[in-house]
C-alpha positions as a printed Julia matrix, in Angstrom:
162×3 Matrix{Float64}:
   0.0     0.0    0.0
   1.52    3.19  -0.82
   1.19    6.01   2.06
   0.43    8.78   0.06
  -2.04    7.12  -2.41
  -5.96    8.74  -2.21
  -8.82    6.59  -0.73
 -10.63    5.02  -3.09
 -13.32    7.8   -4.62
 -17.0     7.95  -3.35
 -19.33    5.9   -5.86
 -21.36    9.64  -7.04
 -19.3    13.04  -6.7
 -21.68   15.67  -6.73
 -19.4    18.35  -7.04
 -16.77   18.99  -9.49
 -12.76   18.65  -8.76
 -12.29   22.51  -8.83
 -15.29   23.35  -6.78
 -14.03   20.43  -4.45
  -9.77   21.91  -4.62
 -11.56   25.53  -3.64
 -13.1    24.87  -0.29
 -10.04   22.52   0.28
  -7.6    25.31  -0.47
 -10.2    27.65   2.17
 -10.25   25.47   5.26
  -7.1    23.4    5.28
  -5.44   26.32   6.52
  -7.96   26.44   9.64
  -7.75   22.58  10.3
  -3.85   22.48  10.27
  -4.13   25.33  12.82
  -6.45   22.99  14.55
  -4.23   20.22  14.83
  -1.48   22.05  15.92
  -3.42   23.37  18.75
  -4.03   19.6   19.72
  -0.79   18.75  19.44
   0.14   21.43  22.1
  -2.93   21.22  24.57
  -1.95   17.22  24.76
  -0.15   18.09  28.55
   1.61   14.98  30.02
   1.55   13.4   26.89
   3.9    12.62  24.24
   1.51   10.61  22.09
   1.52   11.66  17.95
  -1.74   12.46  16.08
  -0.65    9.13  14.43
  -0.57    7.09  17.29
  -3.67    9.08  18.88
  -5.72    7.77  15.41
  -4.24    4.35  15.87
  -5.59    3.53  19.55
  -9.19    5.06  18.59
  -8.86    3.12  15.91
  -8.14    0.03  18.4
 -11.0     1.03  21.17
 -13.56    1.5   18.25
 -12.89   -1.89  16.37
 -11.49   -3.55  19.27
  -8.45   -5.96  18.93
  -6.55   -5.67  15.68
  -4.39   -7.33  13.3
  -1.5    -5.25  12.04
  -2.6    -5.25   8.45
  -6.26   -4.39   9.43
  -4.78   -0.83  11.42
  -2.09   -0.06   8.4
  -5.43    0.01   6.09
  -7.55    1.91   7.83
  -4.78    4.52   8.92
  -3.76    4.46   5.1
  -0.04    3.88   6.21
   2.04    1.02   4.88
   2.58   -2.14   7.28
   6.26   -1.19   8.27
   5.01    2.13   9.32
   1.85    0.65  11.65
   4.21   -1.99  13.36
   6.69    0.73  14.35
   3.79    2.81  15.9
   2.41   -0.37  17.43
   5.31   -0.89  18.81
   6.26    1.96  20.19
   3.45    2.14  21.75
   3.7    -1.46  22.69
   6.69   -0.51  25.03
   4.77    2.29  26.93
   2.43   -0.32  28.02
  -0.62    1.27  25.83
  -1.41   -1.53  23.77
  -0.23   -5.03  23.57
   0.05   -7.94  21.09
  -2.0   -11.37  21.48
  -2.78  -14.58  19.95
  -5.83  -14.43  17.53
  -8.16  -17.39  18.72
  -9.51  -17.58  15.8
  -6.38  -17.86  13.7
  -3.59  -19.03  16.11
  -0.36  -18.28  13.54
  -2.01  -14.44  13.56
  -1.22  -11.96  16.08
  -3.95   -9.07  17.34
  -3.17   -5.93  18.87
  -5.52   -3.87  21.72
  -5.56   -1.45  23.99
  -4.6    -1.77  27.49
  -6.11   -1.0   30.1
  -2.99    2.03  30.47
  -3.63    2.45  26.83
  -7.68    3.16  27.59
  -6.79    5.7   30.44
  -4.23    7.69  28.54
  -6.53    7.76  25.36
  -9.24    9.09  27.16
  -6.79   11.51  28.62
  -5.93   13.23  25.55
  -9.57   13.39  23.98
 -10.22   14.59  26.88
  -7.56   17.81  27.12
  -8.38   17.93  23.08
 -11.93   18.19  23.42
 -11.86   20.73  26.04
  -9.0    22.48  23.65
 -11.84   22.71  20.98
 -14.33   23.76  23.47
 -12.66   26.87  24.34
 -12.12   27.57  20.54
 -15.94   27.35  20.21
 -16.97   29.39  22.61
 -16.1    31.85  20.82
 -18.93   32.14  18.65
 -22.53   32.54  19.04
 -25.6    30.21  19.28
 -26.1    30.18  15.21
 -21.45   29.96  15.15
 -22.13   27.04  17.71
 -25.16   25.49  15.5
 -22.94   26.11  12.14
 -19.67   24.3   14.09
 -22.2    21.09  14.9
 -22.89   20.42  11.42
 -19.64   21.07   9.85
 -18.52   18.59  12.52
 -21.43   16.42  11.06
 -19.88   16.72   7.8
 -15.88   15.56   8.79
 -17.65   13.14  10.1
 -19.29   11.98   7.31
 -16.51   12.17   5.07
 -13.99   10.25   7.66
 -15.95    7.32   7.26
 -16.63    7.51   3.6
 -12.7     7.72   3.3
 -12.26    4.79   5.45
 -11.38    1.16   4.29
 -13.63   -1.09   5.67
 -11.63   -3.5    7.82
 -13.59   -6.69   7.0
């Protein structure tokens, strides 16, 4: 798999590649910004964005083989068993014995793993919070449904891990 190769297309594309490139070009300004302010409000915590995407990735599907998480992070398999295991030797996630397949090895969350996720979404989400209260009940209403819409396209851009 090639790291910097596009998810696959959605099946209709309503809107045109220009159109599309435009609001890209507006707003990836703002979510860089974004990230970088996550990055920094992460106190206590040297976790990546990377890594952070890797164990929700792990506490939403639940135990993992490596190929499964390199897929669905869009990163080649080299690249997902050096973040596994560098998280594997802070304790955050560990490797076991797939019952179902006994020469195949599954990765999950511990429960250090669990704590220190919830730890940073936690810091990031009240990060985010203090960005939004900023703006005013329709600002607020406007933020919800953009949200809505990353949303939307995160898991429209996702490979499906069966």
């Amino acid at each position: 798999m090639n790291e910097s190769s596009p998810a696959e297309k959605p099946q209709v594309s309503p809107s045109s590649a220009e159109e599309a490139f435009a609001v890209a070009a507006k707003i990836q300004p703002a979510l860089n910004k974004l990230m970088v302010i996550f990055q920094r409000t992460t106190e206590g915590s040297s976790l990546t964005t990377s890594q952070v995407s890797i164990m929700n990735q792990l506490k939403e599907r639940g135990p993992s083989r490596v190929s499964q998480i390199a897929q669905a992070e869009l990163i080649r398999m080299p690249t997902a068993s050096n973040a596994l295991y560098q998280l594997e030797r802070r304790g955050l996630v560990k490797r076991m014995r797939d019952e179902n397949d006994r020469r195949g090895v599954l990765v999950a969350l511990t429960p250090e793993g669990d704590q220190e996720l919830e730890k940073v979404s936690s810091q990031r989400a009240h990060a985010l919070a203090e960005i939004l209260r900023w703006l005013d009940k329709d600002g607020l209403q406007t933020a919800e449904e953009v949200g809505d819409l990353i949303n939307q396209l995160a898991e429209i851009y996702r490979p499906n891990w069966d």
